[in-house]
TORVOTI-260674 format. One record per residue (C-alpha): residue number from 1; x, y, z. Coordinates in steps of 0.1 Angstrom, whole numbers, plus 5000, padded with zeros to 4 digits. Last residue first. Layout:
BEGIN
+-----+------+-------+------+
! num ! east ! north !   up !
+-----+------+-------+------+
! NUM !    X !     Y !    Z !
...
+-----+------+-------+------+
# end
This chain:
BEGIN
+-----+------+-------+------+
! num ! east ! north !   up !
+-----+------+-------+------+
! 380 ! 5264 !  4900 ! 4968 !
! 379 ! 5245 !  4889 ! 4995 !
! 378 ! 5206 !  4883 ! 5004 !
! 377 ! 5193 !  4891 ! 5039 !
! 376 ! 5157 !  4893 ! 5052 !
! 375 ! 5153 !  4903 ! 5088 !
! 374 ! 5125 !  4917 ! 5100 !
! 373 ! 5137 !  4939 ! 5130 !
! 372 ! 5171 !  4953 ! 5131 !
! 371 ! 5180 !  4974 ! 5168 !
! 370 ! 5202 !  4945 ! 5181 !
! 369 ! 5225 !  4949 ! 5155 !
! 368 ! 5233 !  4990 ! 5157 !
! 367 ! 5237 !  4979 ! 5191 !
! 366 ! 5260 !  4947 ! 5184 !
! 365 ! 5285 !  4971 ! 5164 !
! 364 ! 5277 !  5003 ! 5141 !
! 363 ! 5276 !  5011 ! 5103 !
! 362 ! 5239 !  5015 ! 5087 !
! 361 ! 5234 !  5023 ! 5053 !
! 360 ! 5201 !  5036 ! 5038 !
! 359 ! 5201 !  5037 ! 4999 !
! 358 ! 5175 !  5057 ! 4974 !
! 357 ! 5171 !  5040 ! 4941 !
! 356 ! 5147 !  5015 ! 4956 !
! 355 ! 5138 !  4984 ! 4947 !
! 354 ! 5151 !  4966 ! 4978 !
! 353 ! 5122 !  4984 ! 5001 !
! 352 ! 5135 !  4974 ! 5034 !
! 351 ! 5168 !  4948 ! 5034 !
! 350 ! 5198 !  4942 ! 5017 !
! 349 ! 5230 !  4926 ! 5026 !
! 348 ! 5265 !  4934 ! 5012 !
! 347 ! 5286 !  4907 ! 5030 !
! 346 ! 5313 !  4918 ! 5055 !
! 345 ! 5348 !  4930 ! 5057 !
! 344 ! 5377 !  4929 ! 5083 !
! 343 ! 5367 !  4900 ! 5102 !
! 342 ! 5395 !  4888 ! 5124 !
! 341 ! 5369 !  4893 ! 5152 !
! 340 ! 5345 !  4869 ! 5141 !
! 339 ! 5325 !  4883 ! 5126 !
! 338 ! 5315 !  4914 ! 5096 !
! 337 ! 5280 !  4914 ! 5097 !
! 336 ! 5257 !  4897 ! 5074 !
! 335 ! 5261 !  4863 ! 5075 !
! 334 ! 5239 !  4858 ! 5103 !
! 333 ! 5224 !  4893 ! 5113 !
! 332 ! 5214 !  4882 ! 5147 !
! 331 ! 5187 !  4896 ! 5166 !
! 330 ! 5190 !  4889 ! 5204 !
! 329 ! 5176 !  4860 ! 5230 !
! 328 ! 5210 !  4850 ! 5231 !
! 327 ! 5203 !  4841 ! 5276 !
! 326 ! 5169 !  4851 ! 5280 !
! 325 ! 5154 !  4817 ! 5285 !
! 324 ! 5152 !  4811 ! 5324 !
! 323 ! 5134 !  4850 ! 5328 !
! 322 ! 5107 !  4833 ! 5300 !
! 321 ! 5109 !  4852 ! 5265 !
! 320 ! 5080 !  4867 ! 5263 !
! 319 ! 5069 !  4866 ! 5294 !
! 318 ! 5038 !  4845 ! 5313 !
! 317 ! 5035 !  4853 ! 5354 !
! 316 ! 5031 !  4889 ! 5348 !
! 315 ! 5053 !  4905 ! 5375 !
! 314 ! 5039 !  4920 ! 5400 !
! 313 ! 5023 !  4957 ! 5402 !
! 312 ! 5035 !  4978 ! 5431 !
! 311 ! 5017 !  5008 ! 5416 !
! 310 ! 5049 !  5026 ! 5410 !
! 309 ! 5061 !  4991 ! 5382 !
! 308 ! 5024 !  4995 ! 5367 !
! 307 ! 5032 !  5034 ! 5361 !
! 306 ! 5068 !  5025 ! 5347 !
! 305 ! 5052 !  5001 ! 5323 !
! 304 ! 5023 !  5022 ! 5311 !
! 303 ! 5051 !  5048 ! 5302 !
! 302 ! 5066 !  5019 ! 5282 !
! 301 ! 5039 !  5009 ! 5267 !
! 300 ! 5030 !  5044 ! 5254 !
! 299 ! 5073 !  5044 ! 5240 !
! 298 ! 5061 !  5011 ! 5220 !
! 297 ! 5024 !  5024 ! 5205 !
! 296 ! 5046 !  5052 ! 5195 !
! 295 ! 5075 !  5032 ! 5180 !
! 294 ! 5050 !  5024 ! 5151 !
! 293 ! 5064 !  5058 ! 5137 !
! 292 ! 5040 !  5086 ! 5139 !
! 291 ! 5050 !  5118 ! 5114 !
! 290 ! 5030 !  5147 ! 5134 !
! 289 ! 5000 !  5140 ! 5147 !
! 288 ! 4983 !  5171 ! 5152 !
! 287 ! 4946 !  5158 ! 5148 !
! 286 ! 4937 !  5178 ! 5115 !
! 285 ! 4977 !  5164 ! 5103 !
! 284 ! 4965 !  5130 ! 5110 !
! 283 ! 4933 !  5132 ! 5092 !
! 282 ! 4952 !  5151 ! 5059 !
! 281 ! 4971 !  5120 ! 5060 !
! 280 ! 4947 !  5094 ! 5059 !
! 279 ! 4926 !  5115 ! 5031 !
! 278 ! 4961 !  5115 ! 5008 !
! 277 ! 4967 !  5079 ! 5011 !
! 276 ! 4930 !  5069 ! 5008 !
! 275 ! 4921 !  5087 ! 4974 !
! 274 ! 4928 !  5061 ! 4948 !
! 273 ! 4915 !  5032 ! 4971 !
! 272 ! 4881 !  5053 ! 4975 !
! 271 ! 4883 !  5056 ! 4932 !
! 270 ! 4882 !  5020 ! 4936 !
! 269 ! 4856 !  5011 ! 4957 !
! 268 ! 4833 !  5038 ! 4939 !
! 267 ! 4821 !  5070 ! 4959 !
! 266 ! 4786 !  5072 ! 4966 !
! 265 ! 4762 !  5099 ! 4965 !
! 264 ! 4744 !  5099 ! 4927 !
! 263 ! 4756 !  5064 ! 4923 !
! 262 ! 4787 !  5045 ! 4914 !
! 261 ! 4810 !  5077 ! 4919 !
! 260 ! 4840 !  5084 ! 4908 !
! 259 ! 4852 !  5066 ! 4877 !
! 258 ! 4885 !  5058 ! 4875 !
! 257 ! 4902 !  5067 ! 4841 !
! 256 ! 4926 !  5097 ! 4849 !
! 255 ! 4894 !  5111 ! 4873 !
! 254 ! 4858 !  5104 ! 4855 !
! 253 ! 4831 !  5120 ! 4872 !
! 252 ! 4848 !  5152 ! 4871 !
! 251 ! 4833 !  5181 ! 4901 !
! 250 ! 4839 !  5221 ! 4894 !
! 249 ! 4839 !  5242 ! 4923 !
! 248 ! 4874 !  5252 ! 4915 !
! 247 ! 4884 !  5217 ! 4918 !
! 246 ! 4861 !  5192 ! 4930 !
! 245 ! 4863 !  5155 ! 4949 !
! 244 ! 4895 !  5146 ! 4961 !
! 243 ! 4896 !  5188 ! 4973 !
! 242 ! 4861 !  5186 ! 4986 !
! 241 ! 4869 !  5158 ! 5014 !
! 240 ! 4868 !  5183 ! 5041 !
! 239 ! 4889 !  5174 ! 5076 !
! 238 ! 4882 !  5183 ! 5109 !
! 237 ! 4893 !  5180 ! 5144 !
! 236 ! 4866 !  5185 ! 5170 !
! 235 ! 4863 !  5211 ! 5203 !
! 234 ! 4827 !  5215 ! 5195 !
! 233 ! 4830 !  5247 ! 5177 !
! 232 ! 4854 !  5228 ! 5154 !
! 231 ! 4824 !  5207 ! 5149 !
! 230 ! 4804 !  5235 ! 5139 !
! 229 ! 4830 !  5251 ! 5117 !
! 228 ! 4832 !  5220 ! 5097 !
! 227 ! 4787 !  5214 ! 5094 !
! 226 ! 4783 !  5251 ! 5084 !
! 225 ! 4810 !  5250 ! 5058 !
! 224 ! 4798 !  5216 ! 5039 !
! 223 ! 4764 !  5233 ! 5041 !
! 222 ! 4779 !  5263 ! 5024 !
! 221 ! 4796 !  5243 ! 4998 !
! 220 ! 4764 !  5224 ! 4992 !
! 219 ! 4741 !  5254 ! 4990 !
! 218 ! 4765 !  5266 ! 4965 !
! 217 ! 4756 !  5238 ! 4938 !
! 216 ! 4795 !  5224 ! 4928 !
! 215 ! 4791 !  5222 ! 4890 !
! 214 ! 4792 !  5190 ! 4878 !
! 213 ! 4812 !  5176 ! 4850 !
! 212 ! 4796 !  5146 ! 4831 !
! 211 ! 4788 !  5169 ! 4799 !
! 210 ! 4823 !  5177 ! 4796 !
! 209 ! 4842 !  5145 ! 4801 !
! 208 ! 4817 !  5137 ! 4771 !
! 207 ! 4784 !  5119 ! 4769 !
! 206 ! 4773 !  5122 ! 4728 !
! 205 ! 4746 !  5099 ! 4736 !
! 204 ! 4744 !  5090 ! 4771 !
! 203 ! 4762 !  5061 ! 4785 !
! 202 ! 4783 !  5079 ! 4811 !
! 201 ! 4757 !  5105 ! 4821 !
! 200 ! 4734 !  5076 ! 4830 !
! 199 ! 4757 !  5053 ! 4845 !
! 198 ! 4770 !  5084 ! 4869 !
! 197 ! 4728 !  5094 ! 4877 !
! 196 ! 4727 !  5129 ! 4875 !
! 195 ! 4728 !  5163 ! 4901 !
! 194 ! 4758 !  5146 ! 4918 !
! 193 ! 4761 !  5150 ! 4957 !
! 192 ! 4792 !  5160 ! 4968 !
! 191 ! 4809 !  5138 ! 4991 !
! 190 ! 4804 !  5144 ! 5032 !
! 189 ! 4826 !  5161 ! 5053 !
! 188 ! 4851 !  5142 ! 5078 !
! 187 ! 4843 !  5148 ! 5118 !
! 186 ! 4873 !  5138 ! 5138 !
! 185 ! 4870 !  5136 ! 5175 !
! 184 ! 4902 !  5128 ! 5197 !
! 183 ! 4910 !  5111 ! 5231 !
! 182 ! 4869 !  5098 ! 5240 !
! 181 ! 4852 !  5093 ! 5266 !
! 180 ! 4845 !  5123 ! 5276 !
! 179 ! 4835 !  5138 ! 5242 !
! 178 ! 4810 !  5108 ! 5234 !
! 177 ! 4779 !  5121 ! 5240 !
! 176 ! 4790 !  5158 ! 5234 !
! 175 ! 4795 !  5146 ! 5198 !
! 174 ! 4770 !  5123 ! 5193 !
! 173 ! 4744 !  5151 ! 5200 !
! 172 ! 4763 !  5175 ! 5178 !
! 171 ! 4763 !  5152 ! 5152 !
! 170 ! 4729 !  5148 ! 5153 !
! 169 ! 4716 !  5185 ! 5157 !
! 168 ! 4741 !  5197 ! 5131 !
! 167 ! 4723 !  5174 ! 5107 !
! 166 ! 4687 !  5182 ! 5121 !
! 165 ! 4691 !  5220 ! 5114 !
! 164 ! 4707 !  5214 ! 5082 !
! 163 ! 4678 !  5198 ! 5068 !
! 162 ! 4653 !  5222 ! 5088 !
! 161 ! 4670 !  5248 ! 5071 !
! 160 ! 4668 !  5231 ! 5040 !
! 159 ! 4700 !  5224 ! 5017 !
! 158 ! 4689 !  5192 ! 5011 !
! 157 ! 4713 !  5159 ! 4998 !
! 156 ! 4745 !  5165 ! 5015 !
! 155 ! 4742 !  5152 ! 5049 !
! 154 ! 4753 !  5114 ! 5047 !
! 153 ! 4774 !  5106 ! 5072 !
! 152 ! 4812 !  5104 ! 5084 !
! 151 ! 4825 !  5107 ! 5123 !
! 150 ! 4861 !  5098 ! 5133 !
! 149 ! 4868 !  5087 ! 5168 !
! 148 ! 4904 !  5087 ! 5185 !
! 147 ! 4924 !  5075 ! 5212 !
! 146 ! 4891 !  5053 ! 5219 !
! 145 ! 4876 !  5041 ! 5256 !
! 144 ! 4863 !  5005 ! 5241 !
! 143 ! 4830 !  5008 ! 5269 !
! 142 ! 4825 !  5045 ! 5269 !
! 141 ! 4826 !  5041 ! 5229 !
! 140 ! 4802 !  5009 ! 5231 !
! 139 ! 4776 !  5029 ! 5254 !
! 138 ! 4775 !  5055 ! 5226 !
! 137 ! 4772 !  5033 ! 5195 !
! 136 ! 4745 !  5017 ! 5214 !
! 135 ! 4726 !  5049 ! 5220 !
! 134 ! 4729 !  5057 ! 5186 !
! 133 ! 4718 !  5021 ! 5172 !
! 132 ! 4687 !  5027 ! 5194 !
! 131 ! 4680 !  5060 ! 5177 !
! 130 ! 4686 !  5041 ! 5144 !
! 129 ! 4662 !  5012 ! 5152 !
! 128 ! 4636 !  5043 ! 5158 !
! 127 ! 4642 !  5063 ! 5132 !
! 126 ! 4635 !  5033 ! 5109 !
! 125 ! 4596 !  5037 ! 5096 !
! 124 ! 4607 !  5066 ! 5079 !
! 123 ! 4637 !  5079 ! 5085 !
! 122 ! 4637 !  5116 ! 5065 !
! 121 ! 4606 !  5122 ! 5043 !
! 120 ! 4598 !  5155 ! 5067 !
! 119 ! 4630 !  5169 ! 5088 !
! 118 ! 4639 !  5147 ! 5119 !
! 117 ! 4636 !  5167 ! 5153 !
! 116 ! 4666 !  5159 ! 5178 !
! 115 ! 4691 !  5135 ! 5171 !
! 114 ! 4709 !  5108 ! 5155 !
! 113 ! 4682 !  5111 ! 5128 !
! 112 ! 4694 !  5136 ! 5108 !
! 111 ! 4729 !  5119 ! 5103 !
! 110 ! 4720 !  5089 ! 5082 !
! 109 ! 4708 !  5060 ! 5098 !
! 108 ! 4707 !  5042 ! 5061 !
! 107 ! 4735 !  5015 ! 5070 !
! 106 ! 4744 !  5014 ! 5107 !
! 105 ! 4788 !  5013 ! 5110 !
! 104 ! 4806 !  5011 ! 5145 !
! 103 ! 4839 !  5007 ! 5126 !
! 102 ! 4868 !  4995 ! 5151 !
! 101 ! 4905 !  5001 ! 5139 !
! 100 ! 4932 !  4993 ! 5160 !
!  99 ! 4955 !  5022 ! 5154 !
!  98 ! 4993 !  5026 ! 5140 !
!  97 ! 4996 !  5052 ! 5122 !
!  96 ! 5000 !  5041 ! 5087 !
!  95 ! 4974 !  5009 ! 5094 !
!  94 ! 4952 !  5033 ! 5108 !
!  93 ! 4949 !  5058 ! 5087 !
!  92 ! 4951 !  5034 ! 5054 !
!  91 ! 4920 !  5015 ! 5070 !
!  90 ! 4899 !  5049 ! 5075 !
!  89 ! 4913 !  5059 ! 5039 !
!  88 ! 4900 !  5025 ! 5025 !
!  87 ! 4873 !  5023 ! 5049 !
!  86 ! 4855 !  5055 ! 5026 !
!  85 ! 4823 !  5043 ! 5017 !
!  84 ! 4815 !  5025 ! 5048 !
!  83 ! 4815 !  5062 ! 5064 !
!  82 ! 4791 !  5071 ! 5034 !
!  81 ! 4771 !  5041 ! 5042 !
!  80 ! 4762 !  5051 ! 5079 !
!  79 ! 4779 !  5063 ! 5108 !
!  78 ! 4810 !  5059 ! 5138 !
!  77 ! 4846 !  5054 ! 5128 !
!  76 ! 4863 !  5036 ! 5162 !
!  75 ! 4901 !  5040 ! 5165 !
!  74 ! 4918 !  5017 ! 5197 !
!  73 ! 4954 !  5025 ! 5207 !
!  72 ! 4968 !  4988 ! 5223 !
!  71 ! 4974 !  4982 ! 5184 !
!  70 ! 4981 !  4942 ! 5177 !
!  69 ! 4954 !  4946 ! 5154 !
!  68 ! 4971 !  4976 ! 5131 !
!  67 ! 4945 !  4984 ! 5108 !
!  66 ! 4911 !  4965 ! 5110 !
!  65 ! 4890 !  4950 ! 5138 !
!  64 ! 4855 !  4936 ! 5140 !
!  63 ! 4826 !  4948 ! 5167 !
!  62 ! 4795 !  4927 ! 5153 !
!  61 ! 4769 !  4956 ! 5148 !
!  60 ! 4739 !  4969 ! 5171 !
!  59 ! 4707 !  4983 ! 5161 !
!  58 ! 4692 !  4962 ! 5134 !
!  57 ! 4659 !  4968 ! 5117 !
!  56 ! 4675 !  4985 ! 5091 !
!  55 ! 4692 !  4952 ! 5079 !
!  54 ! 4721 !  4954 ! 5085 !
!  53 ! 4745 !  4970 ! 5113 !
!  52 ! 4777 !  4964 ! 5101 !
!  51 ! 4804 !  4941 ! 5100 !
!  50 ! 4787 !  4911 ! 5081 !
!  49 ! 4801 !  4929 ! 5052 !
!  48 ! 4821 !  4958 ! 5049 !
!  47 ! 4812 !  4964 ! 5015 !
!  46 ! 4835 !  4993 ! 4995 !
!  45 ! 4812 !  5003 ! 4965 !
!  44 ! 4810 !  4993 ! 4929 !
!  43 ! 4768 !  4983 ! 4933 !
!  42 ! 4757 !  4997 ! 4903 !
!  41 ! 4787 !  5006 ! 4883 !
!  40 ! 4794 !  4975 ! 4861 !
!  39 ! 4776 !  4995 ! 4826 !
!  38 ! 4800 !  5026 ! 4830 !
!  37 ! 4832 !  5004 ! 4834 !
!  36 ! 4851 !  5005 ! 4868 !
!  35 ! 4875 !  5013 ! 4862 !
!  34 ! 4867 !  5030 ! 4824 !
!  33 ! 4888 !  5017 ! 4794 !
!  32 ! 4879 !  5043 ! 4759 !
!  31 ! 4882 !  5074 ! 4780 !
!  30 ! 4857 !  5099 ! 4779 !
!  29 ! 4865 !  5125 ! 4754 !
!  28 ! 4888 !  5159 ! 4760 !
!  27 ! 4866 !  5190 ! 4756 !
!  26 ! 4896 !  5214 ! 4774 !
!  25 ! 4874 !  5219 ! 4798 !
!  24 ! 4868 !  5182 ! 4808 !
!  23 ! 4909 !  5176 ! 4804 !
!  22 ! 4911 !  5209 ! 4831 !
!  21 ! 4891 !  5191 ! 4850 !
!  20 ! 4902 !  5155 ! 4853 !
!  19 ! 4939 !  5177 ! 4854 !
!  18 ! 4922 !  5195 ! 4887 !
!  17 ! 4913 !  5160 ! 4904 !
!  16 ! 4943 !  5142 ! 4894 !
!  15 ! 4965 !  5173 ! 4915 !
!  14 ! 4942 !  5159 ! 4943 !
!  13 ! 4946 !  5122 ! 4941 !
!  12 ! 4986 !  5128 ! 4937 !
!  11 ! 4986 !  5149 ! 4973 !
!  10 ! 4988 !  5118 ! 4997 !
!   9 ! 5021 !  5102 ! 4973 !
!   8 ! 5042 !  5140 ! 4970 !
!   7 ! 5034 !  5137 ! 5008 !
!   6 ! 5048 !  5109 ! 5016 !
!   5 ! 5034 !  5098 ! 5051 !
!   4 ! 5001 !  5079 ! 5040 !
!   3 ! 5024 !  5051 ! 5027 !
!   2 ! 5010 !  5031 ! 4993 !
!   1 ! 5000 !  5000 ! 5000 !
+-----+------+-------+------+
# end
């Protein structure tokens, strides 16, 4: 997978976005090979299986795991198909940064009805079942006790006031719900909504990168604004998904040769792969992160270490390796190190990214040994 942290590697989705633009302005056609292809759209989207709440009568989900597992720093994404939508940049996030990844995911319990009065048309005959999903999204947060929680629905579909009313209404209920309990809140903006079916515009007669180019409707952007600087108001971190989606306003269904959306409000699985790098690191610069190695889970276990040692903890009874087995219990390079002391020279061994052009050389002694992990050595 591509890694979050290079930043010439996040921002390539974007600088796509504004050449699928420019190329629809400049009356370039629709490319011949479409991924996925116009008539295979319906039903393109990222599917997370049995790990959501499904059908609508459910209100509780299995609780499943992504990203890094063995993680002791839990990350739970809480909402409906749009936060389904985008796992790939949720998964990328965590896997990068080194989070056990929980998605608390209820299929068609869009935003509106997490809270407070529900605008006509909106929930009907499922309010209920998602009201009781809410509350059990909220007793499961208290109960896992997250670093972090982002928060992804469907909102951009009426630009109402009593629309917008009941969207900042939800997630502001969640939010204060679950602020305690919680490390760090991320809200992520909605996709655009498209004004025509994708297949439809595709497949029309004389369909051009042109005709399938949506203008961004203003009420959208404002929403989209509204709903950011609301959360910020509620102490949240936030990050807009308008730049992987428009440019200038302007909105290509076709990026390169990915088609974005499958519907009028979904993102296809693949064009959610193409974006993930550069989503998953604009969510760890919104929460301050910095560049996170995986020695961060490491240096938090040692902290929790020294505290258990103060407490007057014991010893845990099983350790990895037993006290009786410790002795050479250390990483040895084999071949590849210059032994036994009459060695003057050693093997050229290779590890990492062995395609690379760029080269990392390490020169030291037994420390600079002990410190290698996942060995895989190969001379020349």
């Amino acid at each position: 997978p591509a890694d979050v942290r290079d930043a010439a590697i996040a921002d390539k989705a974007q600088i796509a976005v504004t050449k699928a633009v420019q190329a629809a302005q400049a009356g370039k056609p629709i490319p011949a090979q479409l991924l996925p292809a116009a008539t295979d759209l319906a039903g393109d989207f990222y599917n997370l299986g049995r790990c959501k709440a499904y059908p609508e009568t459910r209100t509780s989900g299995p609780i499943c795991h992504f990203g890094d597992k063995r993680s002791r720093n839990v990350l739970v994404v809480v909402g409906d198909s749009h936060a389904m939508q985008m796992m790939p940049s949720w998964i990328a996030y965590a896997r990068a940064y080194h989070y056990d990844l929980i998605p608390l995911i209820k299929v068609g319990c869009t935003v509106e009805q997490w809270g407070g009065a529900v605008p006509p048309g909106v929930g009907q005959g499922s309010l209920q079942a998602c009201r009781t999903w809410v509350a059990w999204v909220e007793h499961e947060i208290a109960r896992l006790r997250p670093a972090q929680a982002i928060l992804d629905a469907e909102y951009n579909t009426s630009g109402s006031g009593a629309h917008q009313a009941a969207t900042l209404s939800g997630f502001g209920k969640v939010m204060v719900a679950i602020a305690p309990r919680v490390g760090k809140t991320v809200l992520v903006s909605d996709v655009p909504f498209r004004n025509v079916n994708p297949t439809d515009c595709l497949l029309k007669s004389h369909a051009s990168l042109a005709t399938c180019l949506m203008q961004l409707p203003g009420w959208q952007q404002n929403l989209d604004d509204k709903v950011l600087a609301f959360a910020q108001s509620k102490g949240a971190a936030t990050v807009s998904v308008l730049p992987w989606m428009c440019s200038n306003g302007k909105c290509p269904l076709v990026v390169g040769k990915t088609v974005t959306y499958f519907d009028r409000s979904h993102i296809t699985k693949e064009y959610a792969a193409e974006i993930a790098p550069g989503v998953a690191r604009a969510i760890n610069e919104a929460v301050g992160g910095g560049d996170q190695r995986e020695g961060d889970s490491a240096l938090l276990a040692v902290q929790q270490a020294v505290q258990a040692a103060q407490a007057g903890k014991p010893i845990p009874s099983q350790l990895d390796p037993a006290a009786t087995d410790l002795a050479g219990d250390f990483y040895d390079l084999g071949s590849c190190k210059a032994y036994p002391e009459s060695h003057t020279s050693s093997p050229i061994c290779h590890f990492g990214d062995k395609s690379s052009h760029r080269i990392l050389v390490v020169v030291g002694d037994s420390r600079s040994e002990e410190r290698r992990v996942g060995k895989e050595c190969r001379s020349r």
